[in-house]
C-alpha positions as CSV (number, residue, x, y, z in Angstrom):
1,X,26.1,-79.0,40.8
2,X,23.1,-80.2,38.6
3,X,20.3,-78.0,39.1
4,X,17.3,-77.1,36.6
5,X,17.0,-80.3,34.2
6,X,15.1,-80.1,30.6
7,X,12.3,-78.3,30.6
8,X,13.8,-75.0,31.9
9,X,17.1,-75.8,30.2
10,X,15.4,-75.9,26.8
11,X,13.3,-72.3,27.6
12,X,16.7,-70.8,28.1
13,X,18.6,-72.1,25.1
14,X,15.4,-71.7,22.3
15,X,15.4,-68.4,23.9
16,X,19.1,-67.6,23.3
17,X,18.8,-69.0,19.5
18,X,15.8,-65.9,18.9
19,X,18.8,-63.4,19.9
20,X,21.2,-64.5,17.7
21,X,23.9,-66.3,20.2
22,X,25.8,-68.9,18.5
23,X,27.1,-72.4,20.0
24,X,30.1,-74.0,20.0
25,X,31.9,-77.5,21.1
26,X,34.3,-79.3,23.0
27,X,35.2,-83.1,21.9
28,X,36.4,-85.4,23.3
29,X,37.1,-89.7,22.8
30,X,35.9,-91.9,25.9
31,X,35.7,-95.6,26.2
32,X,33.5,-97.7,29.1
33,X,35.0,-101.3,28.3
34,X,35.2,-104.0,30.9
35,X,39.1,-102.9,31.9
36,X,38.4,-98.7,30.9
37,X,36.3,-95.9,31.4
38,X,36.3,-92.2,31.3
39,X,35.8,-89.4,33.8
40,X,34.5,-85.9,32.4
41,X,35.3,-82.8,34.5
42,X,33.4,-79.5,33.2
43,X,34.3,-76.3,34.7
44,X,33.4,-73.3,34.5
45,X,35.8,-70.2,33.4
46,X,33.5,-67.9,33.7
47,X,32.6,-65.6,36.7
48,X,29.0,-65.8,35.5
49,X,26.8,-68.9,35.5
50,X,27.0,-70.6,32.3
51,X,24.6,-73.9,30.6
52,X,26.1,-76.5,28.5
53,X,25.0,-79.6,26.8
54,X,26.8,-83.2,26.8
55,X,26.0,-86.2,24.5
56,X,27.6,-89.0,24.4
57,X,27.6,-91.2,21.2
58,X,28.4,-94.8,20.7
59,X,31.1,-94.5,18.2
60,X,28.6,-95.6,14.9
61,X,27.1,-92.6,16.1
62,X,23.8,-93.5,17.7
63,X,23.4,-90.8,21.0
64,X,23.7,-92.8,24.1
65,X,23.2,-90.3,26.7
66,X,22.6,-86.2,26.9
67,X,22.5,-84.2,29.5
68,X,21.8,-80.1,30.0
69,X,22.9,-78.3,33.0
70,X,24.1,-74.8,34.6
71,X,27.3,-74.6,36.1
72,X,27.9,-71.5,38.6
73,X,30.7,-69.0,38.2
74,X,33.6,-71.1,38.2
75,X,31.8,-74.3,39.3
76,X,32.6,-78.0,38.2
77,X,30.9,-80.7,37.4
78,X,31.8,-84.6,36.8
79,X,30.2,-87.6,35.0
80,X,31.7,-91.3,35.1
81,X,31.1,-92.6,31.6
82,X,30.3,-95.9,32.8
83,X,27.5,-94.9,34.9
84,X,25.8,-93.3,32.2
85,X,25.8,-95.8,29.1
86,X,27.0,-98.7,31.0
87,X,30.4,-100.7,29.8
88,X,30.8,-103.4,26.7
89,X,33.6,-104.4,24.7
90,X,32.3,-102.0,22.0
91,X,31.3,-99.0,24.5
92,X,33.2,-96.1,23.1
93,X,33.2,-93.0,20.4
94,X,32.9,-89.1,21.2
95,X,31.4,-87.0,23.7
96,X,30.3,-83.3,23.0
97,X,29.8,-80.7,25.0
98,X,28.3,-77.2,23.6
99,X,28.0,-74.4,24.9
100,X,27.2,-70.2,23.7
101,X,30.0,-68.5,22.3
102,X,30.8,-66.1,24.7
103,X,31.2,-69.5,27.2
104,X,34.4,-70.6,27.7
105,X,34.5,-74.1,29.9
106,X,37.7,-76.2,31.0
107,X,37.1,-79.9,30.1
108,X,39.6,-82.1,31.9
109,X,39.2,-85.9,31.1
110,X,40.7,-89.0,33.4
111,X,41.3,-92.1,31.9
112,X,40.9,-95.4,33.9
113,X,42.4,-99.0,33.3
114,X,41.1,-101.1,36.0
115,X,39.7,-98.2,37.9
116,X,43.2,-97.0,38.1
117,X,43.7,-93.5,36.7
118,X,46.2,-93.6,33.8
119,X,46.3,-90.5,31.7
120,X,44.7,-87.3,32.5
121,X,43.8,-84.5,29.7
122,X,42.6,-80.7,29.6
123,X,41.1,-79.5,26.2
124,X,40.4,-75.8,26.6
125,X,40.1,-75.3,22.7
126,X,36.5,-75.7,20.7
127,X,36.1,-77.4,17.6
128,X,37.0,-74.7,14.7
129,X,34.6,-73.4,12.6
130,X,33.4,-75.0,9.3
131,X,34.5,-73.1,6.2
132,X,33.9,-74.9,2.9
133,X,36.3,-74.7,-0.1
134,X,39.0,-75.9,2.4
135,X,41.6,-79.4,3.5
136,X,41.7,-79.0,7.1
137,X,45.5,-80.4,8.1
138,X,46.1,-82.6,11.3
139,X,49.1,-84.0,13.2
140,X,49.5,-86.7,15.3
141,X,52.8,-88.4,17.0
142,X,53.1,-92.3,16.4
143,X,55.3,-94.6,17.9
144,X,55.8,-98.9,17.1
145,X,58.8,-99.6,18.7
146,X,58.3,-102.6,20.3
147,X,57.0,-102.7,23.0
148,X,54.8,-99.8,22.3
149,X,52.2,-99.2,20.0
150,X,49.9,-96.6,18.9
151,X,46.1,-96.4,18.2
152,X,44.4,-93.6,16.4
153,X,40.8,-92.2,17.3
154,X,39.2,-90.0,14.5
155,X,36.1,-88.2,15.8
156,X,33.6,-86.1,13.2
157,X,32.0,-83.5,15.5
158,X,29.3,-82.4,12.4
159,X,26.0,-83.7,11.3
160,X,28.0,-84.1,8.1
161,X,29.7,-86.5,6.5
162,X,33.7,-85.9,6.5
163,X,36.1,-87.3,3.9
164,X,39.6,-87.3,5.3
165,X,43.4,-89.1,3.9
166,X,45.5,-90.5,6.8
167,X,49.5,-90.1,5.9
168,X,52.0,-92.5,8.4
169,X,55.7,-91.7,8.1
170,X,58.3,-93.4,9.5
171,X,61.2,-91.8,11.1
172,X,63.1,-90.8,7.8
173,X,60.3,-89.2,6.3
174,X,59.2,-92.2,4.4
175,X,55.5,-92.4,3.8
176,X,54.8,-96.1,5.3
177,X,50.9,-95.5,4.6
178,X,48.2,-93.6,2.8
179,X,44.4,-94.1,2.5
180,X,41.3,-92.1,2.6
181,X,38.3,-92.6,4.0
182,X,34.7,-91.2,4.9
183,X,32.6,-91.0,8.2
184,X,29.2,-90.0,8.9
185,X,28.1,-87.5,10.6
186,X,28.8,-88.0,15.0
187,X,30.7,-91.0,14.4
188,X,34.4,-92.1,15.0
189,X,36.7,-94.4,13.8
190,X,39.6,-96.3,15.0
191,X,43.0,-97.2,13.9
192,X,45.7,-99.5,15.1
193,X,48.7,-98.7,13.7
194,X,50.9,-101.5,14.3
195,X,48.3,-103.0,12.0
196,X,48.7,-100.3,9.2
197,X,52.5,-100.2,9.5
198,X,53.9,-102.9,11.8
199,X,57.1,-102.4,14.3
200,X,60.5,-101.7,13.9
201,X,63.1,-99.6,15.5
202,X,62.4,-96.9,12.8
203,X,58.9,-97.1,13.0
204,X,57.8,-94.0,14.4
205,X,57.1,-90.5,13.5
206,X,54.2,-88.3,11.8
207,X,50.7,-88.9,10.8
208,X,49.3,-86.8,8.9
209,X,45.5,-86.2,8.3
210,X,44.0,-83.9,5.8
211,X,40.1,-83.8,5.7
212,X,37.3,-81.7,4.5
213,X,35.8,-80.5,7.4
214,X,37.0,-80.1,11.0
215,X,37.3,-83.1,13.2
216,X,38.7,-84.0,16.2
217,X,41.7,-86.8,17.1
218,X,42.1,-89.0,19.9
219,X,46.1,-90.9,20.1
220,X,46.2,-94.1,21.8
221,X,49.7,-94.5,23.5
222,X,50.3,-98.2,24.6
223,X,53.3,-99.6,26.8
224,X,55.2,-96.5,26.4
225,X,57.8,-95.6,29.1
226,X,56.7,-97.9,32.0
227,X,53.0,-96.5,31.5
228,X,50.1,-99.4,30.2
229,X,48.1,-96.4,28.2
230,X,48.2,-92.8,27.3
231,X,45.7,-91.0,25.7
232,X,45.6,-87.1,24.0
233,X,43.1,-85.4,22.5
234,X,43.9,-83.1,19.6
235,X,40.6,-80.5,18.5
236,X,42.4,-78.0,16.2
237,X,44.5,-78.1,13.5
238,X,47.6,-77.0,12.3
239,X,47.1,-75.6,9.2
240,X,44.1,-74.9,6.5
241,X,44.5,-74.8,2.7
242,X,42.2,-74.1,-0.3
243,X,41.2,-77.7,-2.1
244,X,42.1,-78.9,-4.8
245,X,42.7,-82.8,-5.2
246,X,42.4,-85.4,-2.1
């Protein structure tokens, strides 16, 4: 339930930064198209009240819509994309939502094509924190064998710019692609991989991404197994290694 809006919201979170509490975030990728849209569940873990703050940004990284708001012990709380920023062809990029430290929230995220619910995700893990000196590794499943398809979502959670390498492989282990690129700080950046690497019956397998600060992935999963779209979110990754060359 939404209760207390900005102006007490902002007392209480000022107030916690003169104590010393840190903040955190959840990611996640939405779209609000004419076909899709996104549902956000947040819910509470806690069997204290909690307050957390959601943005959503347009996916050059301009903030579309915020919101700050308490949740009750163990309480939930839902916003349809859509309603919020309205739908376009080019309506999608990342949503944030932070919180204190010592908060831990369950964001659940529905996924709609043709107001039909299509793929359904729980992130429970924050963005990790920002250590410089470092490649921050990611992995990511990719299939294109026809029919299906694959897009890629890559999401930079930091006011920062991120330089990051995307690796495809193809089922042998063969690197099929490999390109770096930048992206400003809150913005995201899609890939479609049939363009990158075509299809083929052996066209499937890693991708790898290796970037300089944290960021978040979103995998696009199109015509696979009878379903018209799946979507995962990936916020950590699965390894971290000093840097030397890109």
């Amino acid at each position: 339930m939404r209760i207390f809006r900005l102006s007490v919201v902002l007392v209480v979170i000022v107030g916690c930064s003169f104590i010393g509490y840190g903040r955190k975030t959840y990611v996640c990728y939405y779209e609000s198209s004419s076909a899709q849209d996104t549902e956000l569940n947040i819910m509470n873990l806690m069997d204290r009240a909690c307050w957390y703050t959601l943005r959503i940004y347009y996916y050059k990284g301009k903030l579309l819509y915020s919101d700050m708001c308490q949740l009750k012990a163990f309480e939930a709380e839902f916003y349809r994309v859509s309603e919020e920023v309205g739908r376009g062809f080019d309506i999608w990029g990342m949503v944030t939502i932070e919180v204190d430290d010592d908060v831990f929230i369950l964001l659940s995220v529905e996924y709609f094509v043709e107001d039909q619910v299509c793929s359904i995700d729980n992130i429970i893990e924050a963005v990790p924190p920002y250590e410089s000196g470092y490649w921050y590794w990611y992995c990511i499943y990719h299939v294109n064998l026809w029919p299906s398809s694959t897009g890629l979502v890559i999401m930079n959670p930091s006011w920062s710019t991120v330089s990051y390498r995307i690796r495809v492989y193809d089922a042998h282990g063969a690197m099929l692609f490999s390109r770096s690129y930048t992206l400003a700080g809150r913005c995201s950046n899609f890939f479609d991989l049939e363009d990158l690497v075509g299809q083929g019956e052996e066209i499937w397998g890693l991708v790898d991404i290796r970037a300089d600060r944290p960021v978040a992935l979103a995998g696009e999963y199109y015509k696979r197994s009878g379903s018209r779209l799946e979507i995962d979110n990936i916020v950590d990754y699965y390894g971290k290694s000093r840097q030397t060359s890109m």
